[in-house]
HTML snippet that shows the backbone in 3Dmol.js (N, CA, C, O; Angstrom):
<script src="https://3Dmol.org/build/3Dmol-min.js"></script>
<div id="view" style="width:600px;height:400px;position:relative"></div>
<script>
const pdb = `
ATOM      1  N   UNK A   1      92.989 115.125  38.568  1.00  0.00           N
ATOM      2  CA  UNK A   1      93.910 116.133  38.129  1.00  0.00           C
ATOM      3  C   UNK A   1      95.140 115.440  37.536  1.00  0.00           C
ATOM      4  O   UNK A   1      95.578 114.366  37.950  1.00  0.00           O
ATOM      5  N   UNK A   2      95.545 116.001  36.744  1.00  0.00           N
ATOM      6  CA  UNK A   2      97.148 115.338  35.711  1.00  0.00           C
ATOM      7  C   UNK A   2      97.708 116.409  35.983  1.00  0.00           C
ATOM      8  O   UNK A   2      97.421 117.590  35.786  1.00  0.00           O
ATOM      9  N   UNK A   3      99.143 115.509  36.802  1.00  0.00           N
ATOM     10  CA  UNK A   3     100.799 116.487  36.502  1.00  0.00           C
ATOM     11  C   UNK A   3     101.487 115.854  35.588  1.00  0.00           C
ATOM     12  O   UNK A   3     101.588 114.637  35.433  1.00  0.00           O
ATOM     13  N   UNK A   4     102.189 117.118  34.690  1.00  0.00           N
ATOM     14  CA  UNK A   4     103.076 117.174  34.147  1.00  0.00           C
ATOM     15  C   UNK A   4     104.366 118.256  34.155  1.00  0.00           C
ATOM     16  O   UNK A   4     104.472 119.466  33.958  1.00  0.00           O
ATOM     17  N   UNK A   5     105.131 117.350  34.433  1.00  0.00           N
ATOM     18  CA  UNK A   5     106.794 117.911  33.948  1.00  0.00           C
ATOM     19  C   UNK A   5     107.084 118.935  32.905  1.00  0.00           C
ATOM     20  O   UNK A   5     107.670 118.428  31.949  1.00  0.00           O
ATOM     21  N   UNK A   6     106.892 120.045  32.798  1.00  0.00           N
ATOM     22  CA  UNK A   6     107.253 120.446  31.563  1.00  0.00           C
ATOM     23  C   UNK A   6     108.523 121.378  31.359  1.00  0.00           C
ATOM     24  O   UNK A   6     109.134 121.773  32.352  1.00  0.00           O
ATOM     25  N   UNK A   7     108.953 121.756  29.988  1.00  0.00           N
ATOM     26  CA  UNK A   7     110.288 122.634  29.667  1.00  0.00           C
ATOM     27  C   UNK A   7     109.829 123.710  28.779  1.00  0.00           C
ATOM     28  O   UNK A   7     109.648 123.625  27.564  1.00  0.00           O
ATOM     29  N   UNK A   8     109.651 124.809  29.592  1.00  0.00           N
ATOM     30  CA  UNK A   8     109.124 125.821  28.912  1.00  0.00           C
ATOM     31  C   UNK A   8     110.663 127.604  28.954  1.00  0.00           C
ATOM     32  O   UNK A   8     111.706 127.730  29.595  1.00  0.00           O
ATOM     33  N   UNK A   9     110.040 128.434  28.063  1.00  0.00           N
ATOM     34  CA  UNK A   9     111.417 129.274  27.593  1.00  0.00           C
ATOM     35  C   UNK A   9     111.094 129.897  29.012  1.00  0.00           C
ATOM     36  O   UNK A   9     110.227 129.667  29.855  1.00  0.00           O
ATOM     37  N   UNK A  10     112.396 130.983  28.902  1.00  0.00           N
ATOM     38  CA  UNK A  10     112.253 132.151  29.929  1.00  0.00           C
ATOM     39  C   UNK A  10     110.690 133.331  29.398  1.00  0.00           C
ATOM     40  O   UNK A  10     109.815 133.860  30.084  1.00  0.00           O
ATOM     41  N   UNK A  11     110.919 133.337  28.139  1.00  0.00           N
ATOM     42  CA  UNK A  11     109.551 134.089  27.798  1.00  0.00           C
ATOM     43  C   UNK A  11     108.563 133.840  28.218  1.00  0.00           C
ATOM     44  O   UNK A  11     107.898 134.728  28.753  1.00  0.00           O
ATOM     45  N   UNK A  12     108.112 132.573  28.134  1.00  0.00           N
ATOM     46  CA  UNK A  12     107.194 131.733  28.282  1.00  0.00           C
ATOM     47  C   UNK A  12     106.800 131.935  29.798  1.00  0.00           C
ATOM     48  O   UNK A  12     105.733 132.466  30.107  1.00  0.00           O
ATOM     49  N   UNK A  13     107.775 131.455  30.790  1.00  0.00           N
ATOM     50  CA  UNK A  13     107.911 131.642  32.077  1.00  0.00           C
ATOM     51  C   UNK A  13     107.304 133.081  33.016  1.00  0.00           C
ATOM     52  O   UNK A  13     106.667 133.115  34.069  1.00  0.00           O
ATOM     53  N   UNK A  14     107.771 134.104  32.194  1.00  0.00           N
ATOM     54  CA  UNK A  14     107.550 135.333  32.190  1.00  0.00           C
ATOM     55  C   UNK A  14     105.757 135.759  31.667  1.00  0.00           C
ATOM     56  O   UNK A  14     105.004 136.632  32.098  1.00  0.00           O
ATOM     57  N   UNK A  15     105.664 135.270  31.161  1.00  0.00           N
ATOM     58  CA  UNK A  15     104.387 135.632  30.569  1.00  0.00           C
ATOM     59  C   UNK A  15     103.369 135.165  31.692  1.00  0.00           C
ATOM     60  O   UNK A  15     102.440 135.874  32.077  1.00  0.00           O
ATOM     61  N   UNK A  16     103.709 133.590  32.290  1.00  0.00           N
ATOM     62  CA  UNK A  16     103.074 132.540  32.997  1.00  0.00           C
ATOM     63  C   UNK A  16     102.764 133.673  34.430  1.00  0.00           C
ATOM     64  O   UNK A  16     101.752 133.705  35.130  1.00  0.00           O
ATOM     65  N   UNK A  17     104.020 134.539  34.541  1.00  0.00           N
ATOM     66  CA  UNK A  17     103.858 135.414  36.033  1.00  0.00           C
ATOM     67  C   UNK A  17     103.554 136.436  36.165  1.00  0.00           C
ATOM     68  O   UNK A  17     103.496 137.057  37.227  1.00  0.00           O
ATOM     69  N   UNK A  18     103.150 137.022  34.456  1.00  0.00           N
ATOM     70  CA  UNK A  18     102.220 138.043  34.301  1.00  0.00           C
ATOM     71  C   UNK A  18     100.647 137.496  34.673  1.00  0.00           C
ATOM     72  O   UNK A  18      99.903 137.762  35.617  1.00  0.00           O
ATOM     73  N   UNK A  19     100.549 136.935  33.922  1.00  0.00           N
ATOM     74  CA  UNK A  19      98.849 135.990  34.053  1.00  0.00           C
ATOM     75  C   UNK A  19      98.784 135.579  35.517  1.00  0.00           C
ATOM     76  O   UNK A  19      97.791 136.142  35.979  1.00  0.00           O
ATOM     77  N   UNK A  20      99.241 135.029  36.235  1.00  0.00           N
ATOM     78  CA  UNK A  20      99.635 134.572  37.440  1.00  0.00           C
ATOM     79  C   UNK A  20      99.152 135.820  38.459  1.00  0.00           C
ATOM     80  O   UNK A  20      98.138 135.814  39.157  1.00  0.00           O
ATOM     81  N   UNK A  21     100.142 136.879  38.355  1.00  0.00           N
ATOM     82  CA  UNK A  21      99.783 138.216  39.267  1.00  0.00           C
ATOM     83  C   UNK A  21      98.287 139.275  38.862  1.00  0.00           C
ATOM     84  O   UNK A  21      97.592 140.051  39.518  1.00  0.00           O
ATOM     85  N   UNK A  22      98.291 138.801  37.467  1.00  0.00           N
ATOM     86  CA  UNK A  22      97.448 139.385  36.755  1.00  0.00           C
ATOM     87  C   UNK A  22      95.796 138.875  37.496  1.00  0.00           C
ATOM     88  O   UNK A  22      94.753 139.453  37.801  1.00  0.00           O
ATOM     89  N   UNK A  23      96.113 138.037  37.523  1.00  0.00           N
ATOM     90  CA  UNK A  23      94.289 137.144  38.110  1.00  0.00           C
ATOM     91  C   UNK A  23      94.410 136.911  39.514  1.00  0.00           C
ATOM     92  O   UNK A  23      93.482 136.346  40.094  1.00  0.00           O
ATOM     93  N   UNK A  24      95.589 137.325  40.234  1.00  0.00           N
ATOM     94  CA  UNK A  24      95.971 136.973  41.878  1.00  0.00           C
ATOM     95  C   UNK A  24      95.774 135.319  42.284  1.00  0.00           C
ATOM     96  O   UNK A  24      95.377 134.935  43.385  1.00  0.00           O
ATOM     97  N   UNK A  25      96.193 134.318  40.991  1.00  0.00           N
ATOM     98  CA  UNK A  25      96.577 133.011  41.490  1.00  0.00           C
ATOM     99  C   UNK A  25      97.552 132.572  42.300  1.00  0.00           C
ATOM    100  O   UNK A  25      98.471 133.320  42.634  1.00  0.00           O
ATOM    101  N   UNK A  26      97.448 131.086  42.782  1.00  0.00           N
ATOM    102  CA  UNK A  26      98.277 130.611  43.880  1.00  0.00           C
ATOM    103  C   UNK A  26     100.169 130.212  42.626  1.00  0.00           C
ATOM    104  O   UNK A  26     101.326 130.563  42.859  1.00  0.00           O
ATOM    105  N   UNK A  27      99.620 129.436  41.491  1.00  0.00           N
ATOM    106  CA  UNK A  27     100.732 129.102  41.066  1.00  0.00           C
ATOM    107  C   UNK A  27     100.534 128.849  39.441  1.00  0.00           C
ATOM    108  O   UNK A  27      99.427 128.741  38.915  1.00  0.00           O
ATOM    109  N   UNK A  28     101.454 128.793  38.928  1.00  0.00           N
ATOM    110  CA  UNK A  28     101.916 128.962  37.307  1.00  0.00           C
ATOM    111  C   UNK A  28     100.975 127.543  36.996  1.00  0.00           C
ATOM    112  O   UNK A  28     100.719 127.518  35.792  1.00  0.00           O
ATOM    113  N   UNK A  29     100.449 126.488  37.639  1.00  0.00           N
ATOM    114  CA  UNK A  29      99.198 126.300  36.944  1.00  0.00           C
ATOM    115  C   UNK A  29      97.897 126.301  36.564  1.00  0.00           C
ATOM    116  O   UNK A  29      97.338 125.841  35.568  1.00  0.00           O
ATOM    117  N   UNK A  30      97.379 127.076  37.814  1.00  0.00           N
ATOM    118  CA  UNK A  30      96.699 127.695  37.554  1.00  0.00           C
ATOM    119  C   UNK A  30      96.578 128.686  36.478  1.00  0.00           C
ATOM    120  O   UNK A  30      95.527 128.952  35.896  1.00  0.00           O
ATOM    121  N   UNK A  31      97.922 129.305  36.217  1.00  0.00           N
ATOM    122  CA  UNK A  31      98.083 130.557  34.937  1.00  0.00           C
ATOM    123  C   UNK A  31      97.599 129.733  33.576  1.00  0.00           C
ATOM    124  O   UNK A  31      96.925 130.197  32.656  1.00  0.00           O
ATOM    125  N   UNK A  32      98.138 128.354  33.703  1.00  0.00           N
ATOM    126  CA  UNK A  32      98.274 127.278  32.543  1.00  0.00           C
ATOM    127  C   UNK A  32      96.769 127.307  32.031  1.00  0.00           C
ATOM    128  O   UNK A  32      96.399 127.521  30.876  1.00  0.00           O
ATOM    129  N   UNK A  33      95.892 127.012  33.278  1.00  0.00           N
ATOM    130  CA  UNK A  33      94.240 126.197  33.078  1.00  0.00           C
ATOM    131  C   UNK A  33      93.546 128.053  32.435  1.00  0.00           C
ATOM    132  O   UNK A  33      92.617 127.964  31.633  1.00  0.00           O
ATOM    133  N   UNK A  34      93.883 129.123  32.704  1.00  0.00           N
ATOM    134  CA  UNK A  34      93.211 130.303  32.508  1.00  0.00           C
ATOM    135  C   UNK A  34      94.037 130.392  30.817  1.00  0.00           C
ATOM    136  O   UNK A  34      93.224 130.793  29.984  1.00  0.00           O
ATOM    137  N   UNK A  35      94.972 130.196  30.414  1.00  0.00           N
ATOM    138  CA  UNK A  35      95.266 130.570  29.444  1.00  0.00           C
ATOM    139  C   UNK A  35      94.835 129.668  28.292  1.00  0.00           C
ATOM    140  O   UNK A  35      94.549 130.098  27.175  1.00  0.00           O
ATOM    141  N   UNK A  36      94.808 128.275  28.678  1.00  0.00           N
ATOM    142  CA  UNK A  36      94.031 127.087  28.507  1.00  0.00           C
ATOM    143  C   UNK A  36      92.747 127.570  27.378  1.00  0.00           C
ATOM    144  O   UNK A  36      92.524 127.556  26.167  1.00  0.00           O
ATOM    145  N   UNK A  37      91.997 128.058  28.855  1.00  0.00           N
ATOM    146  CA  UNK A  37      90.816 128.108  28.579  1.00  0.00           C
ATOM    147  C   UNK A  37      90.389 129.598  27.557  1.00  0.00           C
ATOM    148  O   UNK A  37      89.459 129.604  26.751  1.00  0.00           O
ATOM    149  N   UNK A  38      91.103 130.519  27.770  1.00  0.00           N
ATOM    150  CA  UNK A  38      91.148 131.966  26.713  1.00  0.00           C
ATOM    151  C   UNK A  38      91.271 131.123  25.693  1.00  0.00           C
ATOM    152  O   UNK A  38      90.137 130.980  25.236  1.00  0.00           O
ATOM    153  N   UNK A  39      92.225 130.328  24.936  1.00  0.00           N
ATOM    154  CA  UNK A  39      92.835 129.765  24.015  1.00  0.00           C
ATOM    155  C   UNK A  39      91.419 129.043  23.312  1.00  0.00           C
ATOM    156  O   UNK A  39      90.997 129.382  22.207  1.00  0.00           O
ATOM    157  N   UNK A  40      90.797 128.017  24.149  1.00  0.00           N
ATOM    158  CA  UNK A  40      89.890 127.481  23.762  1.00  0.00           C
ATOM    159  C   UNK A  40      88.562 128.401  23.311  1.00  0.00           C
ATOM    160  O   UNK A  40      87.933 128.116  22.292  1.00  0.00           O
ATOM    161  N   UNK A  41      88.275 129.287  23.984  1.00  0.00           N
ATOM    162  CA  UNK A  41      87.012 130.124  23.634  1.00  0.00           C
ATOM    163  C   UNK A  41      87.332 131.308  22.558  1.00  0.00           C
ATOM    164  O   UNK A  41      86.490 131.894  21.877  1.00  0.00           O
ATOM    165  N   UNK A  42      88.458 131.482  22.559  1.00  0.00           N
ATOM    166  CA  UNK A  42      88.995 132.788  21.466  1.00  0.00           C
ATOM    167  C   UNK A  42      89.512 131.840  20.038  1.00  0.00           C
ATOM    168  O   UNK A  42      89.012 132.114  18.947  1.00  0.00           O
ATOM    169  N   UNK A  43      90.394 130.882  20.148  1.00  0.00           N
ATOM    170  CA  UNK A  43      90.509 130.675  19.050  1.00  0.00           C
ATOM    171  C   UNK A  43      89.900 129.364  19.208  1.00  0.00           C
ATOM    172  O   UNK A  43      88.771 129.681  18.833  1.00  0.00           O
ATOM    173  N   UNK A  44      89.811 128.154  19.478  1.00  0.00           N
ATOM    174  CA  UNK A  44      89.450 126.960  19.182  1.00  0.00           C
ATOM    175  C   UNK A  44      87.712 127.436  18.415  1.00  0.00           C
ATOM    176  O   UNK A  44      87.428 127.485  17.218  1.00  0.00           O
ATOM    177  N   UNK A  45      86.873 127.704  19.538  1.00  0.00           N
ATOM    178  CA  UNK A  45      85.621 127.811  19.178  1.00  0.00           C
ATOM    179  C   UNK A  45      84.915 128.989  19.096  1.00  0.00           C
ATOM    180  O   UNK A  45      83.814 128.905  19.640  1.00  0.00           O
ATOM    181  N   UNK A  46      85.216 130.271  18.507  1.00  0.00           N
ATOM    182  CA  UNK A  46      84.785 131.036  18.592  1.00  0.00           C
ATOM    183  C   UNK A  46      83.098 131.762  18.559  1.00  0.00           C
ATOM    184  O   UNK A  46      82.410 131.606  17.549  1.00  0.00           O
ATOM    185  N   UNK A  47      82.826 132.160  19.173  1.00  0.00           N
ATOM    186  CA  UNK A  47      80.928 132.435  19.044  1.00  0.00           C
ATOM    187  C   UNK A  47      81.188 133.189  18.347  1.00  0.00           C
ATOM    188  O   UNK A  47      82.074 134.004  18.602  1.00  0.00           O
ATOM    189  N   UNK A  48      80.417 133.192  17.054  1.00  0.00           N
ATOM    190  CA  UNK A  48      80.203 133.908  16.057  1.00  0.00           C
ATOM    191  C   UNK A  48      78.827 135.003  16.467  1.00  0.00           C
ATOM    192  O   UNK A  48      77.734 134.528  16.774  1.00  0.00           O
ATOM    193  N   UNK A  49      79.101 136.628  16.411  1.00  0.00           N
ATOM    194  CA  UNK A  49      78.131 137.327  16.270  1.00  0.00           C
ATOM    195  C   UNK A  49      76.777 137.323  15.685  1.00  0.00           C
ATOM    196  O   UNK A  49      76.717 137.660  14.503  1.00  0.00           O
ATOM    197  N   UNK A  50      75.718 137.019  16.259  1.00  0.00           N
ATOM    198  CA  UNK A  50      74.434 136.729  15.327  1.00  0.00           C
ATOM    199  C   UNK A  50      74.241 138.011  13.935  1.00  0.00           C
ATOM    200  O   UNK A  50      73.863 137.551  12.857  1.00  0.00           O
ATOM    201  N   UNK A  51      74.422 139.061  13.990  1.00  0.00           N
ATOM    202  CA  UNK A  51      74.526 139.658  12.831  1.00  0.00           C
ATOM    203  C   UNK A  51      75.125 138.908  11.526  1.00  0.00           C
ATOM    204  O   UNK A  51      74.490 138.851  10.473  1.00  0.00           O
ATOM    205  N   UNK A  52      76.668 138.226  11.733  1.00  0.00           N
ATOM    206  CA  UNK A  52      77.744 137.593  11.560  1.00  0.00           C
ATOM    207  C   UNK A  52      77.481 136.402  10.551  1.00  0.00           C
ATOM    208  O   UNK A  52      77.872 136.089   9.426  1.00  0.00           O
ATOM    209  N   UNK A  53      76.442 135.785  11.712  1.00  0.00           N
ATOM    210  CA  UNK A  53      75.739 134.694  11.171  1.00  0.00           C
ATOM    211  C   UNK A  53      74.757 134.686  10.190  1.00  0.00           C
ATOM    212  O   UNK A  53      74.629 133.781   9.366  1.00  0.00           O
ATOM    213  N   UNK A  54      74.018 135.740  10.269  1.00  0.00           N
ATOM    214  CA  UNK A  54      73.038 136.495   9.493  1.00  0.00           C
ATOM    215  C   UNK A  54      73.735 136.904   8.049  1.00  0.00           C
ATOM    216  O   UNK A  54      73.130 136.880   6.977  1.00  0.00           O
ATOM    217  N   UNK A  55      74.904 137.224   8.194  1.00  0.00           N
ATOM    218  CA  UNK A  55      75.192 137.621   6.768  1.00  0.00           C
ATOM    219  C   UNK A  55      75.968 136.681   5.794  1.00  0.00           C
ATOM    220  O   UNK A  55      76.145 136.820   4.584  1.00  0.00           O
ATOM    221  N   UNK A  56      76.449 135.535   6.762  1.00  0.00           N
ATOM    222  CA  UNK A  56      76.940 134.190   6.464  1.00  0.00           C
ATOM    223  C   UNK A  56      75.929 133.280   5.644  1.00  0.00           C
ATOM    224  O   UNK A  56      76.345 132.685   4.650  1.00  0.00           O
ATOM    225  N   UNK A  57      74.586 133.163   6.053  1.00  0.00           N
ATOM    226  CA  UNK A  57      73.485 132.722   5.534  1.00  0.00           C
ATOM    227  C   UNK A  57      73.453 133.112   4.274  1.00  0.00           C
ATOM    228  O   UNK A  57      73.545 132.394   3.278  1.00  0.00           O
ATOM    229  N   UNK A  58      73.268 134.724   4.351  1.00  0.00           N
ATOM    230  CA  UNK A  58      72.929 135.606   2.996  1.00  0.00           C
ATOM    231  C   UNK A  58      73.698 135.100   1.696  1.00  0.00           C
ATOM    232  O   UNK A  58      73.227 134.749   0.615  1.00  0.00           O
ATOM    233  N   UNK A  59      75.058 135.169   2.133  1.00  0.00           N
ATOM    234  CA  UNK A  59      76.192 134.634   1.312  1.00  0.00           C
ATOM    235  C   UNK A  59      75.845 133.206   0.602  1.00  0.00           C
ATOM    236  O   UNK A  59      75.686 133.005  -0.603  1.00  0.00           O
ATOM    237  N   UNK A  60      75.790 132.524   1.382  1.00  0.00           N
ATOM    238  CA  UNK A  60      75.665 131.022   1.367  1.00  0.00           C
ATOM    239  C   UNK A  60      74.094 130.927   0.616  1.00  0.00           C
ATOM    240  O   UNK A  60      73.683 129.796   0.358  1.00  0.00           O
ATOM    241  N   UNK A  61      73.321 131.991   0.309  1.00  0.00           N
ATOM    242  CA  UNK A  61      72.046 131.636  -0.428  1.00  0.00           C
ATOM    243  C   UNK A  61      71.921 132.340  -1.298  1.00  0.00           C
ATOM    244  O   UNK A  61      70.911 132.697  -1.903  1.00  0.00           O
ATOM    245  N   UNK A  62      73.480 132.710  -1.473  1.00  0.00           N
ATOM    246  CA  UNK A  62      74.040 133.873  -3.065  1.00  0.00           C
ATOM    247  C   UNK A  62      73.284 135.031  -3.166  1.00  0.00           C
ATOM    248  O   UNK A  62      73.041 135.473  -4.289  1.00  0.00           O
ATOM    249  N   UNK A  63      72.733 135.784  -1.835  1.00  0.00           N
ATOM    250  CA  UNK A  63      72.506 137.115  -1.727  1.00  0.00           C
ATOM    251  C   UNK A  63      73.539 137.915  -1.408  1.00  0.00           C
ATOM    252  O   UNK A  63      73.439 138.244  -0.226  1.00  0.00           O
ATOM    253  N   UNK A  64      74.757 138.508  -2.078  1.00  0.00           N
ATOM    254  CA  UNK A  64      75.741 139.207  -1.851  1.00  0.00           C
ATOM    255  C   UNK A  64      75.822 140.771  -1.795  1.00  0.00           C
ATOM    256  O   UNK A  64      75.343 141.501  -2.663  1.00  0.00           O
ATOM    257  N   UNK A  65      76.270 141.064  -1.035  1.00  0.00           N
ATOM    258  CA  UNK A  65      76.592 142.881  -1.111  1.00  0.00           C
ATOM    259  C   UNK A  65      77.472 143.040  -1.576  1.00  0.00           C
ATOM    260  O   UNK A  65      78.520 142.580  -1.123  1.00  0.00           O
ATOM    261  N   UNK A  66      77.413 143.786  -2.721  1.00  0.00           N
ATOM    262  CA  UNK A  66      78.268 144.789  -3.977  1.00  0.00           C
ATOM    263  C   UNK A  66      78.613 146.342  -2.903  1.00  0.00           C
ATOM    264  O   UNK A  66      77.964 147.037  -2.121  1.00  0.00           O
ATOM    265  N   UNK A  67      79.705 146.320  -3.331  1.00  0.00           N
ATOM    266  CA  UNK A  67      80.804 147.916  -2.751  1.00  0.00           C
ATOM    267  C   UNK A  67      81.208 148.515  -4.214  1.00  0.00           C
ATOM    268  O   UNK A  67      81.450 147.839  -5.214  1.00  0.00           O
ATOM    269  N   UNK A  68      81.227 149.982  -4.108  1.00  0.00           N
ATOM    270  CA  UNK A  68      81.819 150.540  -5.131  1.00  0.00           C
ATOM    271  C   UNK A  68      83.201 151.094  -4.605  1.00  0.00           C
ATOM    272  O   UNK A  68      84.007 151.679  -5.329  1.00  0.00           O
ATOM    273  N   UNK A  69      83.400 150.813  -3.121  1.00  0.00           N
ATOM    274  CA  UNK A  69      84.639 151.198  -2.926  1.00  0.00           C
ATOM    275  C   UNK A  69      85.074 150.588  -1.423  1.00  0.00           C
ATOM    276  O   UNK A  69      84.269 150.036  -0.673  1.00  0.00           O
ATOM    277  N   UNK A  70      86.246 150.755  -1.175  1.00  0.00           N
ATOM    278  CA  UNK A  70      86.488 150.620   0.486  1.00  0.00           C
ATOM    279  C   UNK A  70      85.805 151.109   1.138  1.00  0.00           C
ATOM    280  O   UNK A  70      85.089 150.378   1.823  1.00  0.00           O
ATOM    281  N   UNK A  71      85.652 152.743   1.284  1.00  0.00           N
ATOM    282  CA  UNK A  71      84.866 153.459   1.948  1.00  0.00           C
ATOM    283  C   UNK A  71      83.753 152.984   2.425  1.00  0.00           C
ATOM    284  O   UNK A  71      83.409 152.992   3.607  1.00  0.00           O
ATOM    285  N   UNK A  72      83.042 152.468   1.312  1.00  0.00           N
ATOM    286  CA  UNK A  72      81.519 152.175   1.287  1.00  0.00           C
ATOM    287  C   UNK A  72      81.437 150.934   2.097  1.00  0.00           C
ATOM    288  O   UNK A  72      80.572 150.810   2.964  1.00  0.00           O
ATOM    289  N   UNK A  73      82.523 149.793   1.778  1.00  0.00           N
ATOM    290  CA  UNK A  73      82.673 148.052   2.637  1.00  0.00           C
ATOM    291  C   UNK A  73      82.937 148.706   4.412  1.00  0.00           C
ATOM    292  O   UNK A  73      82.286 148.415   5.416  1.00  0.00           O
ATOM    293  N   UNK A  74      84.059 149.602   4.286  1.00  0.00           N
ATOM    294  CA  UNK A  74      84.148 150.126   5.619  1.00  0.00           C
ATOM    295  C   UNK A  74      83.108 150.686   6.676  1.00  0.00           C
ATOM    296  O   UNK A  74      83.216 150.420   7.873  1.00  0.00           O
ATOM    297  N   UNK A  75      81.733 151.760   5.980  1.00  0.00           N
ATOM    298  CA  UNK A  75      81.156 152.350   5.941  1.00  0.00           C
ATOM    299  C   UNK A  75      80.030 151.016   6.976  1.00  0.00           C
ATOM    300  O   UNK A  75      79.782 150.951   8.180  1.00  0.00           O
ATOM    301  N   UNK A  76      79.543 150.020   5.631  1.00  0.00           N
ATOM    302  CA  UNK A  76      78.557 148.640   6.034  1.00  0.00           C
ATOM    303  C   UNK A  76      79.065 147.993   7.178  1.00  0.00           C
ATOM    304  O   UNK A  76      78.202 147.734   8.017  1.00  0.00           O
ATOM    305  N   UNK A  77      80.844 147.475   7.606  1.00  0.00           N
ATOM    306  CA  UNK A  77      80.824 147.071   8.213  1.00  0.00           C
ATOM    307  C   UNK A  77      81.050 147.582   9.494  1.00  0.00           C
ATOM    308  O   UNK A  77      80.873 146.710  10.345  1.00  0.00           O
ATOM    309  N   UNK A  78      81.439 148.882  10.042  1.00  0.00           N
ATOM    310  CA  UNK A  78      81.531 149.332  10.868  1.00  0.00           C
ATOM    311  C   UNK A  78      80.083 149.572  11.665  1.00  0.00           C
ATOM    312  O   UNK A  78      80.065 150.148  12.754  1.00  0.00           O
TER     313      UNK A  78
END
`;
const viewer = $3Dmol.createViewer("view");
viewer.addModel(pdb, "pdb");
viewer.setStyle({}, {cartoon: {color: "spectrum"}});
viewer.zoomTo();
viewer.render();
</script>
């Protein structure tokens, strides 16, 4: 395990004891390793939807879907 010292805002702090009460942890690092890890799976590496992927392919082998309007893009992707 690694400690570190750190200098974080009052916001910051605040947020740490939402997450904290929020998951019924012992202490603000634990809040650290859970927010950590959201961070890593939401934005670092996101799993892409197999549909997602499916239409990524399509693209990428210059099979494209034509819209005659928003409606219609809204319509496909919903």
């Amino acid at each position: 395990m690694v400690q570190a010292l750190i200098n974080i805002t009052e916001k910051t702090n605040r947020i740490l004891n939402i997450v904290k009460a929020k998951h019924g942890l012992n202490d603000k690092s634990e809040a650290i390793n859970i927010l950590a890890e959201e961070y890593e799976t939401e934005i670092l590496e996101p799993e892409l939807r197999p549909e997602y992927v499916e239409k990524l392919n399509k693209i990428r082998k210059g099979k494209y879907i034509r819209f005659n309007s928003i409606d219609e893009l809204r319509r496909a992707t919903s």
